[in-house]
N, C-alpha and C positions, 0 to 999 in steps of 0.2 A: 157820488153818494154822500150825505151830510156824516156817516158816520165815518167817512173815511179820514179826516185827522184824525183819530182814536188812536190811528196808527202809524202815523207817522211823524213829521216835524211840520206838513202844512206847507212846506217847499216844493213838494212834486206830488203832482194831478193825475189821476188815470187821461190818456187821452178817449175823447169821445169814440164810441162803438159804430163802428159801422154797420149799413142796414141790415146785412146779412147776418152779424154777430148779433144785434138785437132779436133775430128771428130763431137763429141758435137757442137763445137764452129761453127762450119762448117757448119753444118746441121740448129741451126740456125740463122746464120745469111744468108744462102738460103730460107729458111722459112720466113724470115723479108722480103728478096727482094722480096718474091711471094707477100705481100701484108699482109701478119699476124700480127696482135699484139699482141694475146693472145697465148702463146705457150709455152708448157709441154716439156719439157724434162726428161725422165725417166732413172735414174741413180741407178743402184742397191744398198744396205747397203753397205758403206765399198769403193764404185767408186771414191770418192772422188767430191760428188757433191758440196759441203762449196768451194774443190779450183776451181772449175769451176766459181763458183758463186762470188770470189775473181777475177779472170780474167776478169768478165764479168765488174766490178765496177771497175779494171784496167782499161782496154777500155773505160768506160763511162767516169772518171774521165779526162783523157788525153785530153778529146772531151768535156769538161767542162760540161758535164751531172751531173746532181744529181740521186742518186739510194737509194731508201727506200729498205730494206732487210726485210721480215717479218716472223718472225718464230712463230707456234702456242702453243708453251710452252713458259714460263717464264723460263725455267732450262735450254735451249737451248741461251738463250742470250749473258750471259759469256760468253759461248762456240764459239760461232762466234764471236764474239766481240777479244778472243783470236787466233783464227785461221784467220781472218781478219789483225789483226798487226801482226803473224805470216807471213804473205804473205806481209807484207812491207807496207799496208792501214794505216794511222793513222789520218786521217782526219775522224774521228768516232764522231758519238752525239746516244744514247740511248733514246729512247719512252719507255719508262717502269716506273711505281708507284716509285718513290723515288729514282730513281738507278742516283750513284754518277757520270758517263758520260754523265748527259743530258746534250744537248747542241744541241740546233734546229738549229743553224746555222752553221751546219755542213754538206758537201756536201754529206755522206755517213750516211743514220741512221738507226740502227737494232731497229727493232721496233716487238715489242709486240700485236700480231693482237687482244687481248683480248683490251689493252690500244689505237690502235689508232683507233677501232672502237668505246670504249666509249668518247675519245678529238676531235679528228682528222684526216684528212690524210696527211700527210710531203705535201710539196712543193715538186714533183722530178718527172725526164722524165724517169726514168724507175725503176719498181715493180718488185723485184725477191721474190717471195711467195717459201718458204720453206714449206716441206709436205704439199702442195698443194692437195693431194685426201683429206682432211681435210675440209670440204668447210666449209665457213663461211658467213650468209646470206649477213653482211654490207662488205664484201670480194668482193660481186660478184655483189655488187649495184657501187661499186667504180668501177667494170670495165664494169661494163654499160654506167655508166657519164660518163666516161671520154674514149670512143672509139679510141681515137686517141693515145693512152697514150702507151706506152711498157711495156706487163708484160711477165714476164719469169718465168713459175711454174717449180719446183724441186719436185721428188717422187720417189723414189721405188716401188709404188704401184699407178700408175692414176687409179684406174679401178672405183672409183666410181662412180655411178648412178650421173649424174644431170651434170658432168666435162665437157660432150660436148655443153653445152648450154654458160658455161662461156667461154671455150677458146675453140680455132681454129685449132691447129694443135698439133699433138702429133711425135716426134722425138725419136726414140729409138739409140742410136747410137751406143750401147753397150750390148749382153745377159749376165744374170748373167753367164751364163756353157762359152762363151767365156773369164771371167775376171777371174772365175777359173782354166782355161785351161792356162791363160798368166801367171798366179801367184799372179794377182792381190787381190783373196779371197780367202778363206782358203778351200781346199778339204772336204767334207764332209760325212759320213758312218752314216744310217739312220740302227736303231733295231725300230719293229715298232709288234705289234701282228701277231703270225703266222698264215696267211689268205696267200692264194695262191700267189708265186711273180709276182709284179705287173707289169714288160716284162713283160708275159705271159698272160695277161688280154686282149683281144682285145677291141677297141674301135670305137665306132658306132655314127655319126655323132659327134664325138668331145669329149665324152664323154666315161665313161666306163664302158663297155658289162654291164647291169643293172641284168640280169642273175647271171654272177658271182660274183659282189661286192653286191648280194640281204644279206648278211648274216652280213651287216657292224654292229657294236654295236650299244646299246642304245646309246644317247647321251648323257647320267649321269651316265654312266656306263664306269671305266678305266679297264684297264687289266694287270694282273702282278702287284707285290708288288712294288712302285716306289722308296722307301729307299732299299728294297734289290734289284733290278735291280739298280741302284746304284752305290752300295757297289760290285755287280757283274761287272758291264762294264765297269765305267767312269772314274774307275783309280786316282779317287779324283781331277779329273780338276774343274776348276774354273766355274763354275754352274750357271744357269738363269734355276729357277722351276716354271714355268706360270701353276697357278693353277686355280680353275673352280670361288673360292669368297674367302672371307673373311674367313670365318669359315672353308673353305674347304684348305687355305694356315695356318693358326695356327696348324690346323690337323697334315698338313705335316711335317712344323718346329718342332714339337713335337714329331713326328716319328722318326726325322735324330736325333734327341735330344736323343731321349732312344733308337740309335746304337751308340751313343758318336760320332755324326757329328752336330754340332754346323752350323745353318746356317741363314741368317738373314732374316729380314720380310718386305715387302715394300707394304705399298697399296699407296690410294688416298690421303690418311693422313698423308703422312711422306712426311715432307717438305725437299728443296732443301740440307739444310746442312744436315739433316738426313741418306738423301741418298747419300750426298758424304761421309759422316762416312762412310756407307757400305760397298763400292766400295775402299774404305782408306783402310779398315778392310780387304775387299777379297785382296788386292796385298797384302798384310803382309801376307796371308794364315791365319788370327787369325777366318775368319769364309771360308767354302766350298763353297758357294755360296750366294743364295739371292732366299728366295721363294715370288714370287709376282702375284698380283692380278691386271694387264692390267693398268702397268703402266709402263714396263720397255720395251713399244714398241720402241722409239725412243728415240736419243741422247744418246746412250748407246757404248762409245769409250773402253770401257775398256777388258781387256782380257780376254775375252769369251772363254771355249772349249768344255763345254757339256750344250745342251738344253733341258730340261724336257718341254714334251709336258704333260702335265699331266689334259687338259683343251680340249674337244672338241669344234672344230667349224668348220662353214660351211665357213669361210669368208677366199676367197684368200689372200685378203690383211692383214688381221692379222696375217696368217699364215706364209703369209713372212714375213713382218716385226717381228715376232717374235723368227723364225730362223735367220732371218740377223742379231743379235745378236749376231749370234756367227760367222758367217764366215770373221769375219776382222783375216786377217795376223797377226802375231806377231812369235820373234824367237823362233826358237823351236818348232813351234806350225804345225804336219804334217796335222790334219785334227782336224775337229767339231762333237763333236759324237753326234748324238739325236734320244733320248728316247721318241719313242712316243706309248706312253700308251691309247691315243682315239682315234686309227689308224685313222687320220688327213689324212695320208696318201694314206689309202683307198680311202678315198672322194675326195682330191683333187691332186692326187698325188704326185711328186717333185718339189720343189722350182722351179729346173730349166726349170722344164715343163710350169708351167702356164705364157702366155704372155697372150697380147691383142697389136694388134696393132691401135684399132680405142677408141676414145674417146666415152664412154656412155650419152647418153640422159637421163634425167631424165624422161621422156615419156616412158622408158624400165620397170619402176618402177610398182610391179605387186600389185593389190588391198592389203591393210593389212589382214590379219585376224583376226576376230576381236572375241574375247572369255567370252562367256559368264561366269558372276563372280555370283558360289551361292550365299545364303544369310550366312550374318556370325553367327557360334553360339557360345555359352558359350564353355571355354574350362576348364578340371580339373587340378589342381594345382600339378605339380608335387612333392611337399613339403609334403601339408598338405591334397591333396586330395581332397579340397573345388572347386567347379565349380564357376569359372570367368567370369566377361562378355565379350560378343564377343570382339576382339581388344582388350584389357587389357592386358599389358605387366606384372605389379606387382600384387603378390595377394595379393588381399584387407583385408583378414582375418589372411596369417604368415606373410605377407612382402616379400614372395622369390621371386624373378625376375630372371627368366632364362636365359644362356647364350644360342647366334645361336649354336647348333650344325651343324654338317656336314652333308648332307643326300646323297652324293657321295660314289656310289659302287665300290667297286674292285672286278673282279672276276677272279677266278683262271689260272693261263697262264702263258707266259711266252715271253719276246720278242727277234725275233731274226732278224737277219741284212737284209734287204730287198735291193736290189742292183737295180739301173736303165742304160737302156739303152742296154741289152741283151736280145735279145728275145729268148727263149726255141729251141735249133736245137733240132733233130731227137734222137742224143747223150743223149740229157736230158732226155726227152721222156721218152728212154730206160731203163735210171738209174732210172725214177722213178716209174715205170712202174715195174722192177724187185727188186725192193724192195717195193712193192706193194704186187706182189705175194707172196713174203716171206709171209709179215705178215697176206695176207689172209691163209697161207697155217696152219701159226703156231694156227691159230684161228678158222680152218679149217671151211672157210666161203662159199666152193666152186666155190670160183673165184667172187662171189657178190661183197668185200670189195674191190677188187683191182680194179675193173670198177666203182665201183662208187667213192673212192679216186682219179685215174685218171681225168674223167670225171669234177669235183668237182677242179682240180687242172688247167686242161687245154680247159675246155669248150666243149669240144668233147670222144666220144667212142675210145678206142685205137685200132687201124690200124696197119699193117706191122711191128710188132715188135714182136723178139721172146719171149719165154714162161722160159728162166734162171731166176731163181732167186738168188737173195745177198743179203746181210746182209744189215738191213736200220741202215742209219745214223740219228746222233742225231737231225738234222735238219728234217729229214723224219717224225722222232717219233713228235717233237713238232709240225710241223704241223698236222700230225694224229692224235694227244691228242686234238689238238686244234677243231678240225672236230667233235669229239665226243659231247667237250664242248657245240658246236655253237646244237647239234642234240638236247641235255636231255635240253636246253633251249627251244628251238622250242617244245620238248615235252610235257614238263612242262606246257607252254603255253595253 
């Protein structure tokens, strides 16, 4: 923009917008003409939301506006604060505990939503809230008082409960499968437990067919060994292992440890420089990756190529954002492998699948459940065999105080590459269908196994296909071994 030396030295350019970011801008600043103040913009991991949100404080500045930037990490600060004077802004001041840029009389300030909801709120006509599905109660009291005020939310993921009560319009201007398809994020190939492929599932108001995904796993329960699925797929790419806790992430690092794979450890606990050691350490190759417990959802720029899902959950947004970890570009890089060992995928299918186009109410919010807690009793000392009192961590008569174990199952299986976006023709059908017969013939089940495999595969009875049978493949077998798995569990039951 011509007015952008004003603010700076004239040595660094915003770099050009891409089409999608142009259309961003577009969308709203139509939105602002409708009459909005409060407006979402949803930009996938990896879109380039920071230079949107660089442009947007371009434009303010030129039009003598002030712009507060709020992001909800402290480890995210630098980072804007860098990619900010990357894009030629240098009129910067910092809200954060001790950071050596404060300077409040600065038209542009990144501000720390932990810090300026315990000081203050800036002086400034427009609020760009970074990860915005975040919500923050004294977040959403500042855009009450102040109705008049411009704010601009940034997310990956709006879809939280209670977003439509704060703000007013939600703009998608870009799918993630369209920024894949441009080049903008990296391709990706999902191995996930062998359950029926999930084209093939139909789906019933939105959802899918409840019949055939009735067989999903426990949800403390993974599948397939995750160091040797591993050591089998990932080709030693550079690793993010989202694990179930604490006890259940040393587990794992300890696993890659005794197959000689070195890989490092992140929780809640490991502060900023800690974890740029890590990330210092994974570009050197000196460690494979980084196993972490629900911390490595955002701000995560570094060069990602395989995700261990090694962590169930029901939550869309976590589950992208912790795939969007891996699909930023970089050279070399043809696609994002990911290992999902709590078929995630079952439940919620592909990243690329789940949207929303309308903002949630907090009114959607469904009663909690609420669970009755027995009474606590004495437990016996793993050491010395003395019984403890309820809640007593050390015993009182050797001293030994135990560590959390892990109480995360693995159970036998194996995971193979689940594809989207093909649905089953007649072709398929047939192939699976005749190698169906094969294996009921060798097991000589009387045609029983091969109707109920189909059946079990594709939702329905087989129809107009002939009676040849071939040879099944390996992917046949794992899903047939799988099918047994899911029966002697059920039976056991």
């Amino acid at each position: 923009m011509s007015s952008l030396p004003l603010f700076n030295s004239g040595s660094v350019t915003a770099r050009p917008l891409r089409p999608h970011q142009h259309s961003a801008l577009a969308m709203i600043k139509r939105s602002l003409m409708a009459g909005n103040k409060r407006i979402i913009c949803q930009l996938s991991t990896g879109a380039g939301k920071t230079r949107l949100a660089a442009e947007i404080v371009i434009g303010a500045l030129a039009k003598g506006n002030k712009v507060c930037f709020t992001v909800p990490a402290i480890s995210l600060i630098d980072q804007t604060l860098e990619s900010f004077e990357g894009e030629g802004i240098d009129e910067l001041g910092v809200i954060q505990a001790n950071h050596p840029r404060t300077h409040y009389g600065m038209p542009v300030q990144i501000a720390s939503v932990q810090t300026i909801t315990r000081r203050f709120f800036p002086d400034s006509d427009i609020v760009i809230v970074d990860e915005c599905h975040k919500r923050n109660k004294k977040m959403s009291e500042w855009m009450r008082d102040e109705p008049n005020k411009i704010f601009i939310g940034l997310s990956a993921t709006p879809w939280a409960r209670g977003l439509g009560d704060d703000w007013q319009d939600l703009v998608t201007p870009v799918s993630m499968q369209e920024l894949i398809d441009a080049g903008y994020l990296s391709q990706f190939r999902v191995f996930a437990p062998s359950h029926p492929d999930l084209s093939g599932v139909a789906t019933v108001q939105g959802d899918y067919h409840e019949g055939q995904l009735g067989e999903v796993m426990g949800e403390a329960t993974l599948v397939a060994d995750i160091v040797d699925t591993w050591l089998a797929r990932a080709e030693r790419r550079p690793t993010l292992v989202f694990a179930v806790d604490c006890a259940h992430a040393r587990k794992l690092q300890e696993q890659f440890a005794a197959k000689g794979i070195a890989m490092g450890y992140c929780d809640a606990h490991v502060d900023l420089i800690e974890r740029q050691v890590l990330f210092d350490r994974l570009e050197r190759r000196e460690i494979a990756g980084i196993v972490n417990v629900g911390t490595l959802t955002t701000g995560v720029d570094a060069d990602i190529r395989c995700i261990v899902m090694a962590r169930p959950t029901k939550s869309e947004m976590l589950f992208v954002q912790c795939i969007g970890r891996g699909l930023r570009t970089a050279p070399g890089k043809a696609d994002c492998l990911i290992l999902d060992h709590a078929d995630n995928h079952a439940r919620l299918g592909f990243v690329t699948q789940i949207h929303h186009d309308t903002l949630r109410s907090g009114k959607d919010k469904p009663a909690p459940t609420v669970k009755e807690k027995g009474e606590a009793l004495p437990r016996e000392c793993g050491s010395c065999g003395t019984l403890k009192p309820p809640k007593v961590s050390e015993c009182p008569s050797c001293g030994f105080k135990p560590s959390r174990q892990s109480e995360i199952e693995t159970e036998e299986g194996e995971l193979i590459e689940v594809k989207q976006g093909k649905k089953p023709v007649k072709a398929d059908k047939q192939e699976f269908w005749s190698m169906a017969l094969a294996l009921d013939q060798a097991r000589a089940k009387d045609g029983r196994l091969a109707k109920a495999l189909y059946r079990g595969k594709f939702g329905v009875w087989p129809q107009g296909l002939n009676q040849t049978a071939i040879t099944p493949s390996p992917e046949f077998m794992s899903y047939e071994r799988s099918r047994r798995i899911a029966y002697a569990k059920r039976a056991a039951k």
